[in-house]
Structure formats: C-alpha cells, structure tokens
VOZAKE-250354 format. One record per atom (N, C-alpha, C): residue in three letters; x, y, z; atom name; residue number from 1. Coordinates in steps of 0.02 Angstrom, whole numbers, plus 50000, padded with zeros to 5 digits. Layout:
<recs>
<rec><type>ALA</type><east>X</east><north>Y</north><up>Z</up><atom>CA</atom><seq>NUM</seq></rec>
...
</recs>
This chain:
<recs>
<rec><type>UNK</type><east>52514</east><north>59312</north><up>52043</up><atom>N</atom><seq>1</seq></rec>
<rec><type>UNK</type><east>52527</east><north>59254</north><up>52002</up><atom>CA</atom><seq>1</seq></rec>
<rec><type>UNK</type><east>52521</east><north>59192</north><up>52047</up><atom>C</atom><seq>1</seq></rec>
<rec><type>UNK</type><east>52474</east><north>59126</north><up>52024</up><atom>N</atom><seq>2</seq></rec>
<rec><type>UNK</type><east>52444</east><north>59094</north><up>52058</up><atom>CA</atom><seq>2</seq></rec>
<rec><type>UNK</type><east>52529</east><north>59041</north><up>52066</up><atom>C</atom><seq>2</seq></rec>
<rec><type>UNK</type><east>52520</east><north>58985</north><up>52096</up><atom>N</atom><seq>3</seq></rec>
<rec><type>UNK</type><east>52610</east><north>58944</north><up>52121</up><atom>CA</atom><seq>3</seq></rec>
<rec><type>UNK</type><east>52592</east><north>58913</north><up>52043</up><atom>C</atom><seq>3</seq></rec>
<rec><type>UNK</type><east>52555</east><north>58893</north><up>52023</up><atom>N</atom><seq>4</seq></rec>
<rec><type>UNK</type><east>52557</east><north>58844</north><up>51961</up><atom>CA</atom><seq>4</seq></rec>
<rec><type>UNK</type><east>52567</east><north>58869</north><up>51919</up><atom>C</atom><seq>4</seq></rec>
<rec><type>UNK</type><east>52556</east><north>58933</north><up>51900</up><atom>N</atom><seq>5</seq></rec>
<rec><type>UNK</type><east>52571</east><north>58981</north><up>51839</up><atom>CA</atom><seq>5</seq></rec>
<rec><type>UNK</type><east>52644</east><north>59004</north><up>51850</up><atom>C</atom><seq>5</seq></rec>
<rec><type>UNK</type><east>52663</east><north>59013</north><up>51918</up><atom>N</atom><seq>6</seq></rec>
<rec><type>UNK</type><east>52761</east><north>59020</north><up>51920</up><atom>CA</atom><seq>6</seq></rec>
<rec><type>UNK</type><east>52767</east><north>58955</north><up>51893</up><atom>C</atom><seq>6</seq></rec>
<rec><type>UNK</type><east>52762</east><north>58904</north><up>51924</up><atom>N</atom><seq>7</seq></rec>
<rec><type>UNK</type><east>52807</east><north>58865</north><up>51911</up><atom>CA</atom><seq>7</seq></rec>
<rec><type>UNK</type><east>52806</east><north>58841</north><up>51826</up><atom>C</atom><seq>7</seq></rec>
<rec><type>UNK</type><east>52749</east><north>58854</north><up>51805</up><atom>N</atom><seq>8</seq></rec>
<rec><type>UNK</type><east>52752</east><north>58859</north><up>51724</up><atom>CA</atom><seq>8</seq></rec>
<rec><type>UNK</type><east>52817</east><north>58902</north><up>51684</up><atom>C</atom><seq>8</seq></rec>
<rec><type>UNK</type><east>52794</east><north>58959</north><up>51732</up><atom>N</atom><seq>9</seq></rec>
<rec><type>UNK</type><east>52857</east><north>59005</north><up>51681</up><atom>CA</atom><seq>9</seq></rec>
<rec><type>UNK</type><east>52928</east><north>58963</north><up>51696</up><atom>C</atom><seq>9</seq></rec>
<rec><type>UNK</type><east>52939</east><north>58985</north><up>51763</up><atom>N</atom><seq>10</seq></rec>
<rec><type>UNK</type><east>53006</east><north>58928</north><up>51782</up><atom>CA</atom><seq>10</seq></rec>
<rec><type>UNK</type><east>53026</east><north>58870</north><up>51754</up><atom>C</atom><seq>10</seq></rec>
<rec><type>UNK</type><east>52983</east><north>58843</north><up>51739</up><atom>N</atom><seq>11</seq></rec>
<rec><type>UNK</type><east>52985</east><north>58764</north><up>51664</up><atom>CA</atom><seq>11</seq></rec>
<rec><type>UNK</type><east>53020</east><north>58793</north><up>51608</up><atom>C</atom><seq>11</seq></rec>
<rec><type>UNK</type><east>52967</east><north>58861</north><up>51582</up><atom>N</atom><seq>12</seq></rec>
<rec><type>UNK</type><east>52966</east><north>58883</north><up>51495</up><atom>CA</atom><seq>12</seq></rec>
<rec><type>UNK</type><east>53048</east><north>58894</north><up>51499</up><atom>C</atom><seq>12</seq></rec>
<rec><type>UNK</type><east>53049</east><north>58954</north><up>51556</up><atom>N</atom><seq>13</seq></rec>
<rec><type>UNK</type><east>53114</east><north>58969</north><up>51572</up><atom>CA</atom><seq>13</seq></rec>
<rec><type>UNK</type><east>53186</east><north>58914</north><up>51569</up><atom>C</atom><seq>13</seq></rec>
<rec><type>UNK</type><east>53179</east><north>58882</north><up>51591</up><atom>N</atom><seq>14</seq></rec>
<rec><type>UNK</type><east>53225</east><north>58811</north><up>51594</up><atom>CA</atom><seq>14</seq></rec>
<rec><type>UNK</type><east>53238</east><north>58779</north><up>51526</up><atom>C</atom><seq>14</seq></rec>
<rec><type>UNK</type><east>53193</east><north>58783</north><up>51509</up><atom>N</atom><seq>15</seq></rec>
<rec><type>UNK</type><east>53191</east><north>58730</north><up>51430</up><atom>CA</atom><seq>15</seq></rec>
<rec><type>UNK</type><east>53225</east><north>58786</north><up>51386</up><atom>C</atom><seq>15</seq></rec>
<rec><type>UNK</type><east>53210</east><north>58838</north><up>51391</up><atom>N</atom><seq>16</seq></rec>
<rec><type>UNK</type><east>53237</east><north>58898</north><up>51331</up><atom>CA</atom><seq>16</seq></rec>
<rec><type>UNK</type><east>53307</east><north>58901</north><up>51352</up><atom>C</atom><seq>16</seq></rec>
<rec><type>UNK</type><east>53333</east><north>58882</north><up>51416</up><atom>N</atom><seq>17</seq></rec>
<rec><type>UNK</type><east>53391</east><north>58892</north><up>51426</up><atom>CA</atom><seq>17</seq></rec>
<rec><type>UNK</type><east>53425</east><north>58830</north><up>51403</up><atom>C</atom><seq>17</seq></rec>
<rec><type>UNK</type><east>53393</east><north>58753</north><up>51411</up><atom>N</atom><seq>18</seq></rec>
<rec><type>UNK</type><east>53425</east><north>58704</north><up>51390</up><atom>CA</atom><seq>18</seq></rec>
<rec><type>UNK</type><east>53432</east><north>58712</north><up>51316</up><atom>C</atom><seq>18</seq></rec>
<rec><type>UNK</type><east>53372</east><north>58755</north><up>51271</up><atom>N</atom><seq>19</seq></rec>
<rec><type>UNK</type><east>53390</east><north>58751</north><up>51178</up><atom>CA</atom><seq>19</seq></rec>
<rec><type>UNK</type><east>53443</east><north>58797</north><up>51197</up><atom>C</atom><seq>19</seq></rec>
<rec><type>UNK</type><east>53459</east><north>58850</north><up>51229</up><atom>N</atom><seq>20</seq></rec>
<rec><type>UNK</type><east>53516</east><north>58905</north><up>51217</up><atom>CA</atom><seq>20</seq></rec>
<rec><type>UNK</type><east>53596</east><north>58861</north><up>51238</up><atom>C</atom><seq>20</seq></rec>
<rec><type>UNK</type><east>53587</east><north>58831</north><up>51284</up><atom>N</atom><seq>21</seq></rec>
<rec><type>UNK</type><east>53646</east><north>58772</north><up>51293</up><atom>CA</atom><seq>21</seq></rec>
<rec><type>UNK</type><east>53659</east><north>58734</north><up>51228</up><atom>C</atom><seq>21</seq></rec>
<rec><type>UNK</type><east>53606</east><north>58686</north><up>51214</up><atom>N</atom><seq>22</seq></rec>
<rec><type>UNK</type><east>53617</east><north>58658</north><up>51146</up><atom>CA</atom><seq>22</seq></rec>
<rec><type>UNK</type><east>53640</east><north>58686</north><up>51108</up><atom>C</atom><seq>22</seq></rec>
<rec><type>UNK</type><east>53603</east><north>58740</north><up>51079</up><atom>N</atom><seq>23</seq></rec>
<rec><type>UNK</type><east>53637</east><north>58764</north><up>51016</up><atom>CA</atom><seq>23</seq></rec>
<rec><type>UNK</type><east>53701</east><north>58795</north><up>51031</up><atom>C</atom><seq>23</seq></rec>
<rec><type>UNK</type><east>53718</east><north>58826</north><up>51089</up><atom>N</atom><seq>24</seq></rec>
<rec><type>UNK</type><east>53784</east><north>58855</north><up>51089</up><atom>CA</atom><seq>24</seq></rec>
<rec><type>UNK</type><east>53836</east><north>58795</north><up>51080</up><atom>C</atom><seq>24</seq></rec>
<rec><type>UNK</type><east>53828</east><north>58740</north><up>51116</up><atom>N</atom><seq>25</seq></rec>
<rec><type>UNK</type><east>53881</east><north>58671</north><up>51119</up><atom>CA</atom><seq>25</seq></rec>
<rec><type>UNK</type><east>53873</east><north>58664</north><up>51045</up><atom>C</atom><seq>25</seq></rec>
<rec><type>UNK</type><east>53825</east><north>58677</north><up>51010</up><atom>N</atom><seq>26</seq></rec>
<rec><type>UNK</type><east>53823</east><north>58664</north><up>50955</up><atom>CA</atom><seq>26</seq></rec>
<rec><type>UNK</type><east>53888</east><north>58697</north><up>50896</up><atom>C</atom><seq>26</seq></rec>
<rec><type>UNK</type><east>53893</east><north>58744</north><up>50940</up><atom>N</atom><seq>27</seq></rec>
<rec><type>UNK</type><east>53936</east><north>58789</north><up>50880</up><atom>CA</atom><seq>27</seq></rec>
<rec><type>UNK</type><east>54017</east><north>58797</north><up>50922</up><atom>C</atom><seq>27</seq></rec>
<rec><type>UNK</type><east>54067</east><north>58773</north><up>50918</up><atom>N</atom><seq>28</seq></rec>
<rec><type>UNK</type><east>54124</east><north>58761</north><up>50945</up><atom>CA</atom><seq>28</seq></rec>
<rec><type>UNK</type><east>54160</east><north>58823</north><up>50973</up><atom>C</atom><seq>28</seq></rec>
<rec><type>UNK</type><east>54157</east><north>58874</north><up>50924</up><atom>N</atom><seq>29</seq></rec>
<rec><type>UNK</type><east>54210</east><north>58933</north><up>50947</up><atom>CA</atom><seq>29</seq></rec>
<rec><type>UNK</type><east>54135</east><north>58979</north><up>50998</up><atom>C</atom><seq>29</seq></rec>
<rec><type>UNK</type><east>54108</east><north>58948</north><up>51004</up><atom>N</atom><seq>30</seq></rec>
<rec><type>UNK</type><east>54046</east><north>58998</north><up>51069</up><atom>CA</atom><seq>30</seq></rec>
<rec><type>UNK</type><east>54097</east><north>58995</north><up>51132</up><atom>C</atom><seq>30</seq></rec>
<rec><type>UNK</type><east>54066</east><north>59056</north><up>51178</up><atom>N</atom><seq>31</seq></rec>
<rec><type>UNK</type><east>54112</east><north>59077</north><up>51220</up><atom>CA</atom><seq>31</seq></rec>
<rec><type>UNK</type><east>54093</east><north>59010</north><up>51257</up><atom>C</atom><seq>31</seq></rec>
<rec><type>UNK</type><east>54158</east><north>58970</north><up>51308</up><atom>N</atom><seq>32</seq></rec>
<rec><type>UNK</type><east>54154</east><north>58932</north><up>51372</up><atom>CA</atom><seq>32</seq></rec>
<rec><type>UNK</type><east>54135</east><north>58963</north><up>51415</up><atom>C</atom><seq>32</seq></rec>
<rec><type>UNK</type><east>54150</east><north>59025</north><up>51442</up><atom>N</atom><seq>33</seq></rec>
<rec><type>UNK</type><east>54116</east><north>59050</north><up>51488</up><atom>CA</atom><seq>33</seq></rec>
<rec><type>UNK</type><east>54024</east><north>59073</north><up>51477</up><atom>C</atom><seq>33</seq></rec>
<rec><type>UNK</type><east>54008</east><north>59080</north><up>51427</up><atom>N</atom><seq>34</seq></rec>
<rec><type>UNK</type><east>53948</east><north>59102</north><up>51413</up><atom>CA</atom><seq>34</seq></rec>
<rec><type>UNK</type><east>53919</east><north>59037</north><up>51429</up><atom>C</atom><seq>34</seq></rec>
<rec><type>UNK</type><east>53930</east><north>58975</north><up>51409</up><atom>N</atom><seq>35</seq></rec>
<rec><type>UNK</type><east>53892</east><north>58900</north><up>51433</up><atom>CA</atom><seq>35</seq></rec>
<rec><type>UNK</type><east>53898</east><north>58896</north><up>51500</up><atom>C</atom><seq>35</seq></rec>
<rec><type>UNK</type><east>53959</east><north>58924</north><up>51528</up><atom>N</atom><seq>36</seq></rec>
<rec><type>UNK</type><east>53960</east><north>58885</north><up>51599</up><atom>CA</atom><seq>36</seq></rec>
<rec><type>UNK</type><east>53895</east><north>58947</north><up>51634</up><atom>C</atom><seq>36</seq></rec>
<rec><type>UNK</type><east>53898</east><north>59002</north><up>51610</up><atom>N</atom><seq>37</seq></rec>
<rec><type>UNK</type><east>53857</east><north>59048</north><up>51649</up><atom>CA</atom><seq>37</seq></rec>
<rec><type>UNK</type><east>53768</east><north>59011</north><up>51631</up><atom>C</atom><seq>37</seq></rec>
<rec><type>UNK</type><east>53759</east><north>58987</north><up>51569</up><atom>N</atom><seq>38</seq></rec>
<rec><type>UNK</type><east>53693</east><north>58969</north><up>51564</up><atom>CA</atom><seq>38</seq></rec>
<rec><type>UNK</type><east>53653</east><north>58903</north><up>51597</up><atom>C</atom><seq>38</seq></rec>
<rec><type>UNK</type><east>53738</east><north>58858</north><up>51603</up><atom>N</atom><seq>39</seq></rec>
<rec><type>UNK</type><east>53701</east><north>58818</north><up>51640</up><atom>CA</atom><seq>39</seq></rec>
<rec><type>UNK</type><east>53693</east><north>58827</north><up>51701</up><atom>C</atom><seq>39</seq></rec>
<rec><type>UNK</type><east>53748</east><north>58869</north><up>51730</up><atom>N</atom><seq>40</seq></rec>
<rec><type>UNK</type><east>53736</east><north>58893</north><up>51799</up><atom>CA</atom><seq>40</seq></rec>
<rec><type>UNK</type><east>53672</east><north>58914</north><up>51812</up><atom>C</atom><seq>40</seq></rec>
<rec><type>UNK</type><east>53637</east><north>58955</north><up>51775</up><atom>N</atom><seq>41</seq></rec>
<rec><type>UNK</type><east>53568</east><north>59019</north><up>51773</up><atom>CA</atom><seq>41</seq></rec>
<rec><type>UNK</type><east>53525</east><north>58942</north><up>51769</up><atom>C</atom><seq>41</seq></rec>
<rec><type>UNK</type><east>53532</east><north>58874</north><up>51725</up><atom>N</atom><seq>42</seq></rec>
<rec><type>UNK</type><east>53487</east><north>58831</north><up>51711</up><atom>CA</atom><seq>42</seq></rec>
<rec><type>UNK</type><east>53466</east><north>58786</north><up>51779</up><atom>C</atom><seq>42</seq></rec>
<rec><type>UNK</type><east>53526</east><north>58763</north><up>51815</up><atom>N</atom><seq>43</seq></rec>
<rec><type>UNK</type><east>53528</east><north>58749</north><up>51878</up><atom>CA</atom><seq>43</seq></rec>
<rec><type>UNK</type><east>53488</east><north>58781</north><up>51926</up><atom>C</atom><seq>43</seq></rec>
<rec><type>UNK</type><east>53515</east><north>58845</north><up>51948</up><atom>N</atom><seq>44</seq></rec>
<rec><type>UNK</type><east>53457</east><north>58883</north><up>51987</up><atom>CA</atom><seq>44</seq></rec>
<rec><type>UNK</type><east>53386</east><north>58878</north><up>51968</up><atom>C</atom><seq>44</seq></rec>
<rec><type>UNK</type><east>53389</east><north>58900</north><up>51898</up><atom>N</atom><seq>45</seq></rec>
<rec><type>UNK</type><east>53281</east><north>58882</north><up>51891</up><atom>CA</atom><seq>45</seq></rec>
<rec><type>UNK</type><east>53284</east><north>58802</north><up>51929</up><atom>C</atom><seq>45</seq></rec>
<rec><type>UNK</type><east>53290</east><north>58742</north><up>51896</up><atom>N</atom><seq>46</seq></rec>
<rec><type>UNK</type><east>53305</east><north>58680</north><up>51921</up><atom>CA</atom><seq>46</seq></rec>
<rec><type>UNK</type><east>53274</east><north>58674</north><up>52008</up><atom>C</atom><seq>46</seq></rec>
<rec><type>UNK</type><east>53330</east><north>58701</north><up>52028</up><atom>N</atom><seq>47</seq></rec>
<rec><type>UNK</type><east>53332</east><north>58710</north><up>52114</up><atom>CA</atom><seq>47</seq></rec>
<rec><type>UNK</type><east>53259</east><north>58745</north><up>52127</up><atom>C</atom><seq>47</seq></rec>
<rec><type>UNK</type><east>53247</east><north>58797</north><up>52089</up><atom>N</atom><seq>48</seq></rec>
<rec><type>UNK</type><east>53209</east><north>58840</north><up>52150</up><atom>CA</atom><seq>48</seq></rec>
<rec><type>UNK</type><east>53130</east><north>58816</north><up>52112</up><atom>C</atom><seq>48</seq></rec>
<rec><type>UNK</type><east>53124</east><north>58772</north><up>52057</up><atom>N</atom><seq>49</seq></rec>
<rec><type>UNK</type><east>53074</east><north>58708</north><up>52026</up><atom>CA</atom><seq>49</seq></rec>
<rec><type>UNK</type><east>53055</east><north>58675</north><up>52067</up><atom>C</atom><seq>49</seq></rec>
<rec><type>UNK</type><east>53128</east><north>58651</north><up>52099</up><atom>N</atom><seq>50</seq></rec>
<rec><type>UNK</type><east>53105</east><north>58587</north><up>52159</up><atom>CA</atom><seq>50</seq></rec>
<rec><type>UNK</type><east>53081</east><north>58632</north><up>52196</up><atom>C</atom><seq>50</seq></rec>
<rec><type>UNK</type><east>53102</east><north>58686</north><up>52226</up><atom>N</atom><seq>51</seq></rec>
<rec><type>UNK</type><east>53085</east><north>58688</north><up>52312</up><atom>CA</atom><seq>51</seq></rec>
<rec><type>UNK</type><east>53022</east><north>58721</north><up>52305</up><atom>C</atom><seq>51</seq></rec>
<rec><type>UNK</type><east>52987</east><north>58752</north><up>52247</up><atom>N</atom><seq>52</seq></rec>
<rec><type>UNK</type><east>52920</east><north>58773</north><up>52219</up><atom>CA</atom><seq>52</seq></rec>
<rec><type>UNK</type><east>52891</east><north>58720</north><up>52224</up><atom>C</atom><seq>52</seq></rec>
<rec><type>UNK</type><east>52886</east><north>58658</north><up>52207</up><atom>N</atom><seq>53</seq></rec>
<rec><type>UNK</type><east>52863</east><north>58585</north><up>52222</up><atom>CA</atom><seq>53</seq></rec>
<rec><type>UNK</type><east>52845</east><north>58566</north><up>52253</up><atom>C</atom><seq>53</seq></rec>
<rec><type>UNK</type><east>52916</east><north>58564</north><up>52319</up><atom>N</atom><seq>54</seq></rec>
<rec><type>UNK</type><east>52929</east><north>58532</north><up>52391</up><atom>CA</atom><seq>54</seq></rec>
<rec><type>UNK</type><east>52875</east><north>58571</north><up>52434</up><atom>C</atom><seq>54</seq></rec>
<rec><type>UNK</type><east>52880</east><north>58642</north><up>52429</up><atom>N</atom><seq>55</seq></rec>
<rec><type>UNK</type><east>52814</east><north>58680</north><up>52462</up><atom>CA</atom><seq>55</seq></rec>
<rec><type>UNK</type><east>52734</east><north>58671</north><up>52449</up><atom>C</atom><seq>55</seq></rec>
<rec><type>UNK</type><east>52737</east><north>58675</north><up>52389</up><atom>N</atom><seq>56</seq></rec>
<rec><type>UNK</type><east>52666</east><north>58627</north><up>52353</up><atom>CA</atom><seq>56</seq></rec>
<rec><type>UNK</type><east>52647</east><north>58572</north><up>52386</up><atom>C</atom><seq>56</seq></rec>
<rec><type>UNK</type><east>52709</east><north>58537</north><up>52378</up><atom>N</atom><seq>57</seq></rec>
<rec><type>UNK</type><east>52661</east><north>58459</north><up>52412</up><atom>CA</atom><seq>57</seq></rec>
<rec><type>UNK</type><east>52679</east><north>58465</north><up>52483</up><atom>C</atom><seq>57</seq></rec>
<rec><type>UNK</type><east>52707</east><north>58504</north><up>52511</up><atom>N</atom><seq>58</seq></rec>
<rec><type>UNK</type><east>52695</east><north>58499</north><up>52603</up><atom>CA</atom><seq>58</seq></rec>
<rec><type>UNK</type><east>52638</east><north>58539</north><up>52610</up><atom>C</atom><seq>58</seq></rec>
<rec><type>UNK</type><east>52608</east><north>58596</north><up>52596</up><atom>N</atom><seq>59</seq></rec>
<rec><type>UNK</type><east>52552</east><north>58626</north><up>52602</up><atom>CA</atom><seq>59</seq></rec>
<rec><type>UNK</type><east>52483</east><north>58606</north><up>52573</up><atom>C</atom><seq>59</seq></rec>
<rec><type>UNK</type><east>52507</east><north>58545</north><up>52526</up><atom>N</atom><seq>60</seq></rec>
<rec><type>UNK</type><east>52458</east><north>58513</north><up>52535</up><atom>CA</atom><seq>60</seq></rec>
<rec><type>UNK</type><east>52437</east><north>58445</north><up>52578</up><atom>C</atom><seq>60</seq></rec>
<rec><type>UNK</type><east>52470</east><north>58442</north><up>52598</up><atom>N</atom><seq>61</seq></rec>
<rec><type>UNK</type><east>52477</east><north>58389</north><up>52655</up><atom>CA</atom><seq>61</seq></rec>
<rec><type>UNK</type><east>52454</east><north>58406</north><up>52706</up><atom>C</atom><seq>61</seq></rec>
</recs>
C-alpha cells in the first residue's frame, strides 16, 4: 500500500469516527465511556495523520 493510499484510509477512518462521535453526543443516554474511547481511537488516527505527513514532507526534502 502506496503512503498516499494509507493516509487516505487514515482520513476515511477519522471522519467515520468523528460521524460515530456526533451521532452518539447526539443521543444522551449513549454510553460516556463509549465517546471517551472513540475519541481517544479518533486522536490516535489524528497523531499518526500527522507523523504520516511529517515523514512525507521530510523525505521529500
């Protein structure tokens, strides 16, 4: 899998997790722990987005 096609999924990945955040905040009695775990999981893609990036543009440099 070529770096631009990860970091695609890693995007799709991220965004499906931000609608799964939304809609859960959406609905009041959803578990708190189930949000805190998704944004946690949303963060990490986030992080490892950037440092997929940060390597990109130093190797191309």
């Amino acid at each position: 899998m070529s770096m631009q096609s990860h970091l695609v999924e890693l995007e799709k990945r991220h965004q499906a997790l931000e609608s799964e955040i939304h809609e859960a905040l959406a609905h009041p009695a959803e578990d708190g722990l189930k949000i805190v775990e998704l944004k946690r999981r949303k963060l990490l893609l986030k992080d490892q987005i950037a440092r997929l990036r940060q390597d990109h543009s130093a190797s191309v440099h």
